[in-house]
C-alpha positions as CSV (number, residue, x, y, z in Angstrom):
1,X,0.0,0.0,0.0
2,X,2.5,2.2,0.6
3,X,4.1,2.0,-2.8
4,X,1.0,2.8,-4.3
5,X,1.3,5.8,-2.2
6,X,4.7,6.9,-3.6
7,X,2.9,6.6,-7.1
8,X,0.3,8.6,-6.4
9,X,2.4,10.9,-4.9
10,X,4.7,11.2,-7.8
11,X,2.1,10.9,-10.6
12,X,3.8,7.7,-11.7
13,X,1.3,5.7,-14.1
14,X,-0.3,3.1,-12.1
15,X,-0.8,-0.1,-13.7
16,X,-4.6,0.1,-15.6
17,X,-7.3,-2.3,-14.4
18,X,-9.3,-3.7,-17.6
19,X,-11.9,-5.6,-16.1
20,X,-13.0,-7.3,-12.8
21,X,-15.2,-9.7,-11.6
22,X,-17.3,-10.1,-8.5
23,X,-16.4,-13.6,-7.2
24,X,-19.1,-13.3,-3.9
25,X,-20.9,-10.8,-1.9
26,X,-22.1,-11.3,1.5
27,X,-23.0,-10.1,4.9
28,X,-20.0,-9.1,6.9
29,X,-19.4,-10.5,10.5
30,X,-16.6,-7.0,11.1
31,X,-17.6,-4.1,12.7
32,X,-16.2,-1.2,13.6
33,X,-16.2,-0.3,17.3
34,X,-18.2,2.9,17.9
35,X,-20.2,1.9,14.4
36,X,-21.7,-1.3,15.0
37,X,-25.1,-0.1,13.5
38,X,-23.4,0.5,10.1
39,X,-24.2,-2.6,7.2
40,X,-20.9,-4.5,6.7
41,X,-20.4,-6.7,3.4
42,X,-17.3,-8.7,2.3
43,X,-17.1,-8.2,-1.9
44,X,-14.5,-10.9,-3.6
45,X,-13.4,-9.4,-6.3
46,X,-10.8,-10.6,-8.9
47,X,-9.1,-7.5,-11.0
48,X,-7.2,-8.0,-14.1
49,X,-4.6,-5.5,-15.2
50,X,-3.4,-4.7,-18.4
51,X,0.1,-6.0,-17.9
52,X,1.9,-7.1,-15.2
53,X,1.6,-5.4,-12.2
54,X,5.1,-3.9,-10.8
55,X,3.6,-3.9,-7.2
56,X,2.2,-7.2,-6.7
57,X,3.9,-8.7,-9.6
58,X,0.5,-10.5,-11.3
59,X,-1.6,-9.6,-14.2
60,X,-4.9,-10.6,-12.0
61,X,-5.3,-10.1,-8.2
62,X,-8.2,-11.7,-6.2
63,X,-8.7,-10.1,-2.7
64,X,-11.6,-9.4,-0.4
65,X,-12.9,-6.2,0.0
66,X,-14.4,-5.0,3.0
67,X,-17.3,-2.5,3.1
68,X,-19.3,-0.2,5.1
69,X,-22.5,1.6,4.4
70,X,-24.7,3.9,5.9
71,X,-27.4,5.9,4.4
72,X,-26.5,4.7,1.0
73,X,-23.3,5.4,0.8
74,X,-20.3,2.9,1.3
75,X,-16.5,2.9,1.9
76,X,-13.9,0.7,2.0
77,X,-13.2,-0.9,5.8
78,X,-10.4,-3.4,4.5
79,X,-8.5,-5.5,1.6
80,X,-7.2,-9.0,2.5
81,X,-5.2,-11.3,0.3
C-alpha cells in the first residue's frame, strides 16, 4: 500500500485495471467499534490488469474487499489477500 502511495504521490502511471469480476458478496461479521449499527459486506473481487503489475507482480489479483455503508453510501473498511 505504501508504494501505491509513492505513485500517487509522484504521478507515476499506475498499472490500468481492464476488467473485474465479483467472485461473492455477503453479509459481513466485522464491525467497527463505535459503528456497530453500520451494514458490513465482504465483496471478492478478482481485478485483471493490463500488464503485469510492478507492485504485486501478477496480471490478476483476487482479494476481499471490506465495506461499510450507511445511508446509501459505502467505503472501504479493509482488503485481504
Amino acid at each position: 500500500m505504501l508504494l501505491y502511495q509513492v505513485f500517487i504521490k509522484n504521478q507515476t502511471d499506475l498499472p490500468e485495471v481492464i476488467h473485474y469480476d465479483i467472485i461473492s458478496n455477503q453479509d459481513s461479521y466485522k464491525a467497527l467499534s463505535g459503528l456497530e449499527d453500520y451494514s458490513y459486506y465482504d465483496i471478492k473481487i478478482t481485478v485483471y490488469f493490463e500488464e503485469l503489475n510492478s507492485i504485486l507482480n501478477v496480471e490478476e489479483y483476487t482479494t476481499t474487499v471490506t465495506l461499510i455503508e450507511k445511508d446509501q453510501k459505502f467505503s472501504v473498511v479493509v482488503m485481504e489477500e
